[in-house]
C-alpha positions as CSV (number, residue, x, y, z in Angstrom):
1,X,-14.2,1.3,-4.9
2,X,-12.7,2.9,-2.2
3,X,-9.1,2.2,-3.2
4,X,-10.2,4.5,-6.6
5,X,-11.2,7.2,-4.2
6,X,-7.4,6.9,-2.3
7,X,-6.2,7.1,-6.0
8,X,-8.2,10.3,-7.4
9,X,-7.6,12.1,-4.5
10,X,-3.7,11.5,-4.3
11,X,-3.1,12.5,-8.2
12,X,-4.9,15.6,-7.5
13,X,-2.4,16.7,-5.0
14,X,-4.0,15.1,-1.9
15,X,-0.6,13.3,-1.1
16,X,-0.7,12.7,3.0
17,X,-4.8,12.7,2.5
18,X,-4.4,9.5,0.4
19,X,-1.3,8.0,2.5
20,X,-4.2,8.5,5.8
21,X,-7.1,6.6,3.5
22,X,-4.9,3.8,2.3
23,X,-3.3,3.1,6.1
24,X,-7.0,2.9,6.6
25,X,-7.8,0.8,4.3
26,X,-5.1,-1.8,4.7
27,X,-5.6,-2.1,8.5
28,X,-9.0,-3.3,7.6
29,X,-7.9,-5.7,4.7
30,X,-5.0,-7.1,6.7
31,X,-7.9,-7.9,9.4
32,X,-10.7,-9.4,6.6
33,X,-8.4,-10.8,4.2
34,X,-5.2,-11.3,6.0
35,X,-2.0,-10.2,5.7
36,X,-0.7,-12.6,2.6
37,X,-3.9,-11.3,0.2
38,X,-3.2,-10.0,-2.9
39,X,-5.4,-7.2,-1.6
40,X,-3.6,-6.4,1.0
41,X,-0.2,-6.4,-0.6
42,X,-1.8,-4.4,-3.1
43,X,-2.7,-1.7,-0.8
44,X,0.5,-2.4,0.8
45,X,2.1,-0.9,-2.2
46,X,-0.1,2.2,-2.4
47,X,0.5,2.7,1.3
48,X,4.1,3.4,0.6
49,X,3.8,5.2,-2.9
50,X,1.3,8.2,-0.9
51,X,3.9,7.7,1.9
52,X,6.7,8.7,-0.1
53,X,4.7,11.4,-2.0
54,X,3.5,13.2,0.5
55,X,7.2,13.2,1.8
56,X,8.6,10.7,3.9
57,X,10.5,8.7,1.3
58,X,12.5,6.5,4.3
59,X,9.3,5.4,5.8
60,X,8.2,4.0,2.8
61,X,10.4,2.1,2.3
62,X,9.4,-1.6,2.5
63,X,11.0,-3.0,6.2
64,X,11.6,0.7,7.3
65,X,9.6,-0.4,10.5
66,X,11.7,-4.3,10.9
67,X,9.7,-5.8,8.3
68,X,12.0,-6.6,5.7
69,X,10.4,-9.6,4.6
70,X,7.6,-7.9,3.2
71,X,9.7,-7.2,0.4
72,X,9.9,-10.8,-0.7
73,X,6.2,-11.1,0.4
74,X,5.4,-8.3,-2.2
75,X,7.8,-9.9,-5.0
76,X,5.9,-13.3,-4.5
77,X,2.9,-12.0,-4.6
78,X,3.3,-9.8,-7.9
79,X,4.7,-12.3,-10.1
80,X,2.4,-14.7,-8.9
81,X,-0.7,-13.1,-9.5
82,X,1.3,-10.6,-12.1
83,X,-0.2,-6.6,-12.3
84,X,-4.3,-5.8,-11.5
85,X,-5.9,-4.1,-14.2
């Protein structure tokens, strides 16, 4: 899965690398699944954990670019469908 491949690279150091990827990939899953999938919140998530590794803590940030209701979005979503194993 490609989201794996986001992962392995990013814990071996390849911060802004796996930031790049997972921008990539949620682009494409906003436009296939839409922006309210589980998926796409998911990678949502990632998006701004490689973000802040790879160091630009402030930009990720959920509503850091005027979208502060994705935080409720993400909150809803999480204890609705609880954690992915």
């Amino acid at each position: 899965m490609r989201s794996d491949v986001a992962s392995y690279v990013g814990y071996s150091g390849g911060w802004a690398v796996a930031r790049d990827f997972s921008q990539v990939m949620l682009e494409e899953r906003a436009r296939v699944l839409g922006p309210e999938h589980q998926d796409t919140l998911y990678t949502r998530g990632y998006l701004a954990h490689w973000t802040g590794m790879a160091g630009n803590a402030a930009r990720s940030a959920p509503g850091s670019e005027g979208r502060s209701h994705l935080v409720v979005t993400d909150v809803r979503s999480w204890e609705q469908f609880g954690s992915r194993s």
